[in-house]
N, C-alpha and C positions, 0 to 999 in steps of 0.2 A: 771645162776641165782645165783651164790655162791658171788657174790657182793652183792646182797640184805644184808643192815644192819637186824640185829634181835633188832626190836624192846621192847624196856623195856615196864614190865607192866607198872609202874609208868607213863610213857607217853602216852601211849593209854590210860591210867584213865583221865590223865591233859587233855587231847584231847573230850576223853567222858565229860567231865563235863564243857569245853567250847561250845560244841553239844547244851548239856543241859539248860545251863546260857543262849544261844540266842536262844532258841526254843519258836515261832513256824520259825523262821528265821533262816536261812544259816549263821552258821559260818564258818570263814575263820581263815588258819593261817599256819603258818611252823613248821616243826620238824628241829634242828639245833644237833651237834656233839660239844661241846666249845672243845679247846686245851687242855683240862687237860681230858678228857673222857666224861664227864659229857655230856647226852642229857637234852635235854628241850621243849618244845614245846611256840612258841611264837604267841599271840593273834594278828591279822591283822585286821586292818578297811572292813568289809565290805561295800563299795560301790556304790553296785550297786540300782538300782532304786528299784526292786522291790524283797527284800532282802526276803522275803519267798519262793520264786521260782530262786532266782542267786543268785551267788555272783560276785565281782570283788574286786580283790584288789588296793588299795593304790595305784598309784606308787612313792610316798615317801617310802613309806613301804620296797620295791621291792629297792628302789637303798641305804637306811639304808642298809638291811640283805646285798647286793653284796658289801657294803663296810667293813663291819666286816668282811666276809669273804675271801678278800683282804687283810684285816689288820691280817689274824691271828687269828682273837679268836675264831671263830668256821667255822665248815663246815654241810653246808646249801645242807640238804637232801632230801627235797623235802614239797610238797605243800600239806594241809589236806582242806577239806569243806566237812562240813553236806549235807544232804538230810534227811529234817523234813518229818516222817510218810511214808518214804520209805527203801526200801534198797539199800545197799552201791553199786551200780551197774551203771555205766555211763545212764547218761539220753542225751537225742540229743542234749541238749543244752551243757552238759559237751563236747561233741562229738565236736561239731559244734567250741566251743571255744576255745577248746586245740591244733585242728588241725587244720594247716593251710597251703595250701598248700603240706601238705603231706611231714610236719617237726612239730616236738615238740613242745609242748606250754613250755617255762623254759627249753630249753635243758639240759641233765643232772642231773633234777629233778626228784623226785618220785612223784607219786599223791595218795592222799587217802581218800579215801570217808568213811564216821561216818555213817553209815543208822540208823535213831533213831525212833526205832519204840515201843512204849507200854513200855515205861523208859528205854528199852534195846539199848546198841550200838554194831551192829557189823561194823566193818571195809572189806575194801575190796582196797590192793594195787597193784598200775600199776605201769608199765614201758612199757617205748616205744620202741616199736619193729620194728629195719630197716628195717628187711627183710617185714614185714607187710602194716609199713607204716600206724600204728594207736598203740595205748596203748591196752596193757593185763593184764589182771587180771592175778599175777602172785602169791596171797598169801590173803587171806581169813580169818578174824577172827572175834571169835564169843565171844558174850557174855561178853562185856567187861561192870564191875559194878562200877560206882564210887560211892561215899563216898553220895554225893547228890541224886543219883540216888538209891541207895540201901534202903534208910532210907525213901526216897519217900518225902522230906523234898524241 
């Protein structure tokens, strides 16, 4: 597990506070690496029909990010989405959608779940495990406040 990126506070904040901005609904979106260092977290169309209980992304969305990072300007670390008044912990329908056939949803990608619960975010990231044959919780965090969420505004 010593490939895991260590996430900037900076972008769990940007993360927590898109949670926030579509709460009571599922947000969606990516963590990217650009070519010069710099992370960022980019905002994705949620989708899906009934965006309080799923998300789905874009697939514009999805072949934009695989062509910038084709071209170069960043590398595309993996996939974030809320869970409004839960915690950050796979739900079956996460389960059901990521796996298929017993291969990764986004080969390559990370996933991370925002549990946003009582204005708090904590996060909870996976990776997909061969030998399993399903995603693990391989990193856990707590309490993450943004600027919006602290001020209660």
């Amino acid at each position: 597990m010593s490939n895991l990126p260590q996430l900037p506070n900076t972008l769990l904040q940007d993360i927590a506070q898109h949670a926030h901005d579509d709460y009571p609904n599922e947000c969606c979106g990516v963590w990217l690496q650009h070519a010069d260092g710099r992370w960022s977290s980019r905002r994705l169309h949620n989708i899906a029909a009934q965006k309080q209980r799923a998300f789905t992304l874009d697939p514009l969305d999805i072949l934009d990010l695989l062509e910038g990072e084709d071209q170069g300007r960043w590398r595309w670390h993996g996939v974030y989405h809320s869970h409004p008044d839960h915690p950050p912990f796979l739900s079956n329908q996460d389960r059901a959608h990521w796996i298929t056939a017993q291969t990764p949803w986004l080969p390559g990608r990370l996933q991370l779940i925002a549990g946003v619960t009582n204005g708090q975010c904590d996060f909870a990231l996976y990776m997909w495990s061969e030998t399993q044959k399903q995603y693990e919780c391989v990193r856990l965090i707590r309490n993450v406040i943004c600027d919006t969420l602290s001020t209660g505004t």
